[in-house]
TORKOLBA-56628 format. One line per field, with one value per residue: y, x, z of N, C-alpha, C, O in turn. Coordinates in Angstrom, 1 decimal, padded with zeros to 4 digits. Each point is the difference from the previous one (the first is absolute). Layout:
<pts>
nY = Y ... $
nX = X ... $
nZ = Z ... $
caY = Y ... $
caX = X ... $
caZ = Z ... $
cY = Y ... $
cX = X ... $
cZ = Z ... $
oY = Y ... $
oX = X ... $
oZ = Z ... $
</pts>
This chain:
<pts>
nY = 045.1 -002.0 001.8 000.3 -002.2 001.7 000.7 -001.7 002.2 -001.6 000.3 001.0 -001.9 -001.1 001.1 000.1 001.4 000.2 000.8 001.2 000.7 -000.3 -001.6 -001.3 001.6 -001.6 -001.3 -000.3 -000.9 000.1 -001.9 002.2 000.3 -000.2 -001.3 -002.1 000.2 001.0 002.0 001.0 -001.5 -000.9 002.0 -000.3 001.4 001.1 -000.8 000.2 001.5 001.0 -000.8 000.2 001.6 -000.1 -001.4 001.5 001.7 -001.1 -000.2 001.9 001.5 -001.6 000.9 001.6 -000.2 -001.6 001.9 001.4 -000.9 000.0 -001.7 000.3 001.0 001.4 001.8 001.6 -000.1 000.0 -000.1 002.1 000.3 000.0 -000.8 -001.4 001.2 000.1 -001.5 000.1 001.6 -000.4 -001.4 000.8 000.4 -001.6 -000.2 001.1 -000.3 000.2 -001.6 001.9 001.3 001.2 -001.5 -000.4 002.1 000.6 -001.6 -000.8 001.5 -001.3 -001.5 000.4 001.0 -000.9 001.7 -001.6 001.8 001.4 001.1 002.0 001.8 000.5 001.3 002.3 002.1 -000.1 001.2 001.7 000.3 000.9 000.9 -000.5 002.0 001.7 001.2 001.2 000.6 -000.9 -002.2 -000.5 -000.5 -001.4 -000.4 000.2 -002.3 $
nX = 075.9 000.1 -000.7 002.3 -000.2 -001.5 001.5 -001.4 -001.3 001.7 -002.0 001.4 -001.1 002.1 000.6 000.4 -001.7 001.6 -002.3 001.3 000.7 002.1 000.3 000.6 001.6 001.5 -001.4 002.5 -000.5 002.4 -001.0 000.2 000.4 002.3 000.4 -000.5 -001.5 001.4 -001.2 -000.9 -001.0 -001.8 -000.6 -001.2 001.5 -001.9 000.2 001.8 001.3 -001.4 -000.1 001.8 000.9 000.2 001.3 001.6 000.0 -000.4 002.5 000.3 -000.9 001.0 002.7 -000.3 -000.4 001.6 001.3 -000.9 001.0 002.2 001.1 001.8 -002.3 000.4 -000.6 -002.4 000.7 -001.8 001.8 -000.2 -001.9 000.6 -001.0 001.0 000.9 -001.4 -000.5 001.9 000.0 -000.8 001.5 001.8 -001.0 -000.8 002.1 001.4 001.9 -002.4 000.1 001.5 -001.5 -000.3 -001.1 -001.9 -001.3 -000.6 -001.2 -002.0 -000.7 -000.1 -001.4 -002.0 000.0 -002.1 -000.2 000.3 -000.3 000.4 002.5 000.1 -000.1 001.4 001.3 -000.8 000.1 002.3 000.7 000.0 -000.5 002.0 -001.5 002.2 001.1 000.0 -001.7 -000.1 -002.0 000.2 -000.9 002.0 -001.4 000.4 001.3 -002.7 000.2 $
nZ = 052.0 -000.8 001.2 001.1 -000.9 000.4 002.3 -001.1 -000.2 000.4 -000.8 000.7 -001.0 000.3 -001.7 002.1 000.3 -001.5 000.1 -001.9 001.6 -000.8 001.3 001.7 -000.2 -001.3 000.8 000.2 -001.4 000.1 -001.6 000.2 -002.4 -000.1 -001.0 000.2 001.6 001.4 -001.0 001.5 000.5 -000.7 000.4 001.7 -000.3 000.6 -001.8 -000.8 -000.7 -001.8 -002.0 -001.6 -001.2 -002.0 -001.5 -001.2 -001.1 -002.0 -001.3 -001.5 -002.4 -001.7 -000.9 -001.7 -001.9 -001.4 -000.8 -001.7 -001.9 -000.2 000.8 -001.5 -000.3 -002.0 001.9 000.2 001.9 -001.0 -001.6 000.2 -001.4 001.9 -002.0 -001.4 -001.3 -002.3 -001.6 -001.0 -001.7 -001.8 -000.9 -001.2 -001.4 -001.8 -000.4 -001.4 -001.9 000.0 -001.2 -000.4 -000.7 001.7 001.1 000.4 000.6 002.4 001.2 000.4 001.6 002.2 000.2 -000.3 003.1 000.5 -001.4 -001.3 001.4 -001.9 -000.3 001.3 000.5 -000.7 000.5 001.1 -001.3 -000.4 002.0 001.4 -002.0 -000.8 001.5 000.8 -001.2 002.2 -000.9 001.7 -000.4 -001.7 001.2 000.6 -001.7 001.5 -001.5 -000.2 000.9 $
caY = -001.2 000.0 000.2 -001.7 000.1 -000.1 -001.4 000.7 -000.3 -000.5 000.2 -001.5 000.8 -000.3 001.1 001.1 000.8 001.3 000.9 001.0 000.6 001.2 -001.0 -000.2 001.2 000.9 000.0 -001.5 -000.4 -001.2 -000.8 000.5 -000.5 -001.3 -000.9 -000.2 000.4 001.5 -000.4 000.1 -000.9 -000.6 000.3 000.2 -000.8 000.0 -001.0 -001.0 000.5 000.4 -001.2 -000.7 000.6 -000.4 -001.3 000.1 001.3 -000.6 -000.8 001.1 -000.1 -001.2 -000.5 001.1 -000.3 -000.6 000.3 001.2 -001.1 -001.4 -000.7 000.1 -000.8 -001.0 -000.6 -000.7 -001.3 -000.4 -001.0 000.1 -000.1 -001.6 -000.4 -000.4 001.1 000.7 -000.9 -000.3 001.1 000.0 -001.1 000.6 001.1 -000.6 -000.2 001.5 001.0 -000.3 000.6 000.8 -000.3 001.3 -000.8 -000.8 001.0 000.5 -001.5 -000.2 000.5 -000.2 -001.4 000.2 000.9 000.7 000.9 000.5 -000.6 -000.4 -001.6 -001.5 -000.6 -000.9 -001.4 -000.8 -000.8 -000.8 -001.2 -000.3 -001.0 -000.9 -000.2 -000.5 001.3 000.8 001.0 000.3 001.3 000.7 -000.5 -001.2 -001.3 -000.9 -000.6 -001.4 -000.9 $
caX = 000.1 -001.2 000.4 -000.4 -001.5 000.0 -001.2 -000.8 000.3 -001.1 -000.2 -000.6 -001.0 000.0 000.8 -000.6 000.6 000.5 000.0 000.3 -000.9 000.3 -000.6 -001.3 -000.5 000.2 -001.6 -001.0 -000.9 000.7 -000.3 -000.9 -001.2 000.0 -001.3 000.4 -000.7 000.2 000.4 001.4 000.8 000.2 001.3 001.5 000.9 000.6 -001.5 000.3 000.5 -000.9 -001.0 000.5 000.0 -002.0 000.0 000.7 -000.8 -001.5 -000.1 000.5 -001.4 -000.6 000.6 -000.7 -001.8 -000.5 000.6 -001.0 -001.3 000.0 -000.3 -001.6 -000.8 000.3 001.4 -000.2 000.0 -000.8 000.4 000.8 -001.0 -000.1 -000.9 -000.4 -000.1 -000.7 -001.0 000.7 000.5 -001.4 -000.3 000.5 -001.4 -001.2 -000.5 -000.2 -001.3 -000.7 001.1 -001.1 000.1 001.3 001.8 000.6 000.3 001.1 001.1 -000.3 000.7 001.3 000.5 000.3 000.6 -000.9 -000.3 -001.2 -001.1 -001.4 000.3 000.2 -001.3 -000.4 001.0 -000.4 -001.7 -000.2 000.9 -000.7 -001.3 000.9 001.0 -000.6 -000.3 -001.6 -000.2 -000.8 -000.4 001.2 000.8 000.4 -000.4 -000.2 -001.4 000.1 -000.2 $
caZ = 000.8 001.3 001.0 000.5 001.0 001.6 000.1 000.7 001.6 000.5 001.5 001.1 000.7 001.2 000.9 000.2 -000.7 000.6 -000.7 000.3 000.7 -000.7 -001.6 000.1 000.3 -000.9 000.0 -000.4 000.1 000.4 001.5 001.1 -001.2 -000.8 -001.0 -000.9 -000.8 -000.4 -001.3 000.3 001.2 -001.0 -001.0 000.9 -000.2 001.5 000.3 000.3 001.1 001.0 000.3 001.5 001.3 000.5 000.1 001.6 000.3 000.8 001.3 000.7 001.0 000.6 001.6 001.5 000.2 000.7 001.2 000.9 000.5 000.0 -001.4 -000.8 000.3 -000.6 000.8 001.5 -000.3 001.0 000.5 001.6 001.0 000.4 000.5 001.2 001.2 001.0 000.4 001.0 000.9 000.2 000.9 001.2 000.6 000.4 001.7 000.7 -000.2 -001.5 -001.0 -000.8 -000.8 -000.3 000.4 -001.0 -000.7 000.3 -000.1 -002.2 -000.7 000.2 -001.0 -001.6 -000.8 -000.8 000.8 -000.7 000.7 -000.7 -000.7 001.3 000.2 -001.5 000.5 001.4 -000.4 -001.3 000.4 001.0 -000.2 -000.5 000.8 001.7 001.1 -000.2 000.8 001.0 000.8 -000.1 000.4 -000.4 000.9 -000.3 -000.7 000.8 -000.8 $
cY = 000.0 -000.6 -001.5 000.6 000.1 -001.5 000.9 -000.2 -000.7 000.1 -001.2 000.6 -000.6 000.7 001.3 001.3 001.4 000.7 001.3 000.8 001.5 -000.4 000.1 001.4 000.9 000.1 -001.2 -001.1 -001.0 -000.4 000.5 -000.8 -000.8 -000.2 -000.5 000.0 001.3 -000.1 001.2 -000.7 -000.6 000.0 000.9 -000.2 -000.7 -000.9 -001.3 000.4 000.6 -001.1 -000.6 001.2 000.3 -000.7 -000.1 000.8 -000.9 -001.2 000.6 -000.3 -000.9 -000.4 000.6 -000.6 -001.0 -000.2 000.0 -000.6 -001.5 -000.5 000.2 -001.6 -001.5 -000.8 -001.2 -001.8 -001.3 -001.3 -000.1 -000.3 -001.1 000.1 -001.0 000.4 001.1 -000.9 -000.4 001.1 000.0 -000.9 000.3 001.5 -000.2 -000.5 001.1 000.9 -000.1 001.3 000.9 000.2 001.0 -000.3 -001.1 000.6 000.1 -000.8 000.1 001.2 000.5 -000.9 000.5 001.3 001.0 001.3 000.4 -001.0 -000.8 -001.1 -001.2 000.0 -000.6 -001.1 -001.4 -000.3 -001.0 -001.5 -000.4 -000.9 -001.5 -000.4 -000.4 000.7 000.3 000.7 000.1 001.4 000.7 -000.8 -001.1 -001.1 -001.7 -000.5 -001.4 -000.5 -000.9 $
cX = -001.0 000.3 -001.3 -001.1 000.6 -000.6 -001.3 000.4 -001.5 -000.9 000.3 -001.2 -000.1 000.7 -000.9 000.7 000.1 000.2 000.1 -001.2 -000.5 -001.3 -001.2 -000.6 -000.2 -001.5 -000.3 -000.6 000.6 -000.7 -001.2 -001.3 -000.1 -001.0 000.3 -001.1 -000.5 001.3 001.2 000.5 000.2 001.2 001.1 000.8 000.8 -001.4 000.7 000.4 -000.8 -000.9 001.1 -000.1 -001.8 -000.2 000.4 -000.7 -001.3 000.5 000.3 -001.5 -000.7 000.1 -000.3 -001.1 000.3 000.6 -000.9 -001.9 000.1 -000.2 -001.1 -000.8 000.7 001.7 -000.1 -000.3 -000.9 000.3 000.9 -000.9 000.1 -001.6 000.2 001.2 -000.4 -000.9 000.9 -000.2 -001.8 -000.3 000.7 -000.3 -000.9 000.7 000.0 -001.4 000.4 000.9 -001.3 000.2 000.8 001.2 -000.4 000.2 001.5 001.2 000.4 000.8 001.4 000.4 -000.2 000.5 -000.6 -000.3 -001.6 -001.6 -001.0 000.4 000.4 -002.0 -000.6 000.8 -000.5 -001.3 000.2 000.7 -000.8 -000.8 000.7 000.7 -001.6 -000.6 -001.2 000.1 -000.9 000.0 002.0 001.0 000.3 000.1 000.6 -001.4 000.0 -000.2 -001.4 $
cZ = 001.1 001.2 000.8 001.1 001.6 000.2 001.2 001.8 000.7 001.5 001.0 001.3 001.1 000.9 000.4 -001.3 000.8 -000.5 001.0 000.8 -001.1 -001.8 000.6 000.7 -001.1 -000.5 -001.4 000.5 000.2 001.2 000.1 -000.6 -000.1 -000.8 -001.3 -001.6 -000.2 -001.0 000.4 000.6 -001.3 -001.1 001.1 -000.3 001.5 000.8 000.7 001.7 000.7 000.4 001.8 001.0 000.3 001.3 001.8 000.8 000.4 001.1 001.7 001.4 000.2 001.5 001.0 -000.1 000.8 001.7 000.8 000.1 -000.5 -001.5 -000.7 000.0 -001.0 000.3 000.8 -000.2 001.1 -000.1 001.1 000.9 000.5 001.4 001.6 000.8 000.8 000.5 002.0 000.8 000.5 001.1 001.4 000.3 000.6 001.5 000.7 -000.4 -001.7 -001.2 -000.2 -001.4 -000.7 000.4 -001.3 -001.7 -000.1 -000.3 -001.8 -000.3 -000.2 -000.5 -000.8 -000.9 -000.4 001.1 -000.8 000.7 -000.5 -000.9 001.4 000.0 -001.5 000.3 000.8 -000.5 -000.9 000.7 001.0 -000.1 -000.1 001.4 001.3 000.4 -000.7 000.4 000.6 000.6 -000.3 000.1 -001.1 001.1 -001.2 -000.7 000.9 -001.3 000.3 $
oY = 000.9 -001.1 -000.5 001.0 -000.7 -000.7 000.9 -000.9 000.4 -000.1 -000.9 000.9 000.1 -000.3 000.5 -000.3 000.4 000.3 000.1 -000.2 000.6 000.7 000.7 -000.2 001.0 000.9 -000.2 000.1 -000.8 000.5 -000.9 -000.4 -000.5 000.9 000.8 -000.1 000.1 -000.8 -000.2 000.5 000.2 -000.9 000.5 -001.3 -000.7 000.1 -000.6 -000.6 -000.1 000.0 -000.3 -000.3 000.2 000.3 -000.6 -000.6 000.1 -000.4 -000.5 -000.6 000.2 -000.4 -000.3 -000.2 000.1 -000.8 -000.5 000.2 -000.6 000.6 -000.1 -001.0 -001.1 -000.9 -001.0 -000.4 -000.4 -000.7 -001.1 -000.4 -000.7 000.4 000.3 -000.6 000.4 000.3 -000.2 -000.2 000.3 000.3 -000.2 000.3 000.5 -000.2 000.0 000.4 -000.1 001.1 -000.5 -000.7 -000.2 000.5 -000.2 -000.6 -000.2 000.3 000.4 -000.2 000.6 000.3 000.2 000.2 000.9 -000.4 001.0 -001.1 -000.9 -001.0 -001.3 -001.1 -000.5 -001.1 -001.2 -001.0 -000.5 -001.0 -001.1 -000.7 -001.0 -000.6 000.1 -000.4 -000.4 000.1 -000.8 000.3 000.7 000.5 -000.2 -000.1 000.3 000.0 -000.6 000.8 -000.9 $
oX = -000.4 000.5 -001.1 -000.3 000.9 -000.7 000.1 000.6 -001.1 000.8 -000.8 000.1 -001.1 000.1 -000.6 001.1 -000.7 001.1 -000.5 -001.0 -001.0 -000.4 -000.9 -001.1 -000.7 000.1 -001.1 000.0 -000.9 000.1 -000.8 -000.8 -001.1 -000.8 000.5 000.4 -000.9 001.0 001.0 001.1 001.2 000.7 001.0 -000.2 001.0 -000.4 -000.7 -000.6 000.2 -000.3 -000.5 -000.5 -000.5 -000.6 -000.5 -000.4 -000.4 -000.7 000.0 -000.1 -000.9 -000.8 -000.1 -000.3 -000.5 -000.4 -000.1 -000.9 -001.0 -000.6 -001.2 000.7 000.1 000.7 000.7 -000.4 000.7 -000.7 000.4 000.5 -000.4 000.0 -000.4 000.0 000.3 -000.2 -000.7 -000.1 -000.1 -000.8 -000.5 000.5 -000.2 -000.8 -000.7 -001.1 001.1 000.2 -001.1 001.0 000.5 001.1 001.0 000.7 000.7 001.0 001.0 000.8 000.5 001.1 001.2 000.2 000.7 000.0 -000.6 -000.3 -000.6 -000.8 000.0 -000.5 -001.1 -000.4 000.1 -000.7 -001.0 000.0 -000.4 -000.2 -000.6 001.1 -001.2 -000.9 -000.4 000.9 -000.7 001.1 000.4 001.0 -000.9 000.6 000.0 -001.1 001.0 -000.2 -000.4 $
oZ = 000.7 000.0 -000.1 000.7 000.4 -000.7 000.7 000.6 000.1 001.0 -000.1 000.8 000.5 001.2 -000.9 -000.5 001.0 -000.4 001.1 -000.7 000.0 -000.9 -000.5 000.4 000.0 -000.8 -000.5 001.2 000.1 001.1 000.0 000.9 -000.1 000.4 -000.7 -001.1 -000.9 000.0 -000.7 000.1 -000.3 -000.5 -000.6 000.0 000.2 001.2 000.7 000.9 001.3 001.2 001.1 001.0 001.1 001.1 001.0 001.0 001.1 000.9 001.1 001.1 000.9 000.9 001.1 001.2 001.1 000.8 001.1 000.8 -000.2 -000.9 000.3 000.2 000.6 -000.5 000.2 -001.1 000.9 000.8 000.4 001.1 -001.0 001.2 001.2 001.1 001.1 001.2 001.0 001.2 001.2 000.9 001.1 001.0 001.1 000.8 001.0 000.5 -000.6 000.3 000.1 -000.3 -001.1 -000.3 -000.7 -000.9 -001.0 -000.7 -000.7 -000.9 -000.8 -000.5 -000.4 -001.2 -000.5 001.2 000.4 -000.4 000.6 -000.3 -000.2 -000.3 000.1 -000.2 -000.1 000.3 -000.3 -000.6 -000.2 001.1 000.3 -000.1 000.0 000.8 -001.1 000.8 -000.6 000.5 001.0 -000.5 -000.8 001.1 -001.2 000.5 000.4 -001.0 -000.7 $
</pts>
């Protein structure tokens, strides 16, 4: 007589997983490889499960990376930037003393988040022309008309 089908055990992969500390010392390879185009990861029978704890283990070090220097570049978002408020903050300098151009570095990268120097100055070289302001000997000055 033939014996009734198990039902398969299914993963749910929105739950974190919890595997034994004892599993992943024993020197397999659970998690640490992953690749799904290596031809052992391929026929694993344990590909479904390591693919998720892979999975947990790189969001592990994404969160230190970005603890420790900030969103990755494809985070950063330069629609935070509101131009004519710096155009305002420019106009209220100019009665003291002239915005330089490392406080306006500085400003862009606080609105948008970005700690990467060289994507705020591609920023400021590709928008600046599109706005009131200018630079001069270091400073941001108002464009006359």
């Amino acid at each position: 007589m033939r014996n009734p089908r198990k039902e398969k055990f299914e993963l749910e992969y929105l739950l974190p997983l919890i595997i034994p500390q004892a599993v992943i010392d024993a020197g397999d390879c659970m998690g640490k490889e992953y690749d799904p185009k290596n031809k052992d990861c391929s026929v694993c029978a344990d590909q479904a499960l390591c693919a998720n704890y892979f999975q947990q283990l790189i969001q592990i070090d994404v969160k230190r990376f970005e603890e420790e220097k900030g969103p990755f570049l494809d985070q950063v978002y330069f629609g935070l930037v509101k131009w004519d408020k710096i155009e305002r903050l420019v106009d209220k300098y100019a009665a003291d003393d002239a915005m330089t151009f490392e406080e306006l570095v500085d400003l862009i990268s606080t609105m948008a988040r970005c700690s990467d120097e060289m994507t705020v100055l591609e920023y400021i070289k590709i928008e600046l022309p599109k706005t009131n302001l200018d630079l001069k000997e270091g400073y941001v000055i108002k464009r006359k008309n």
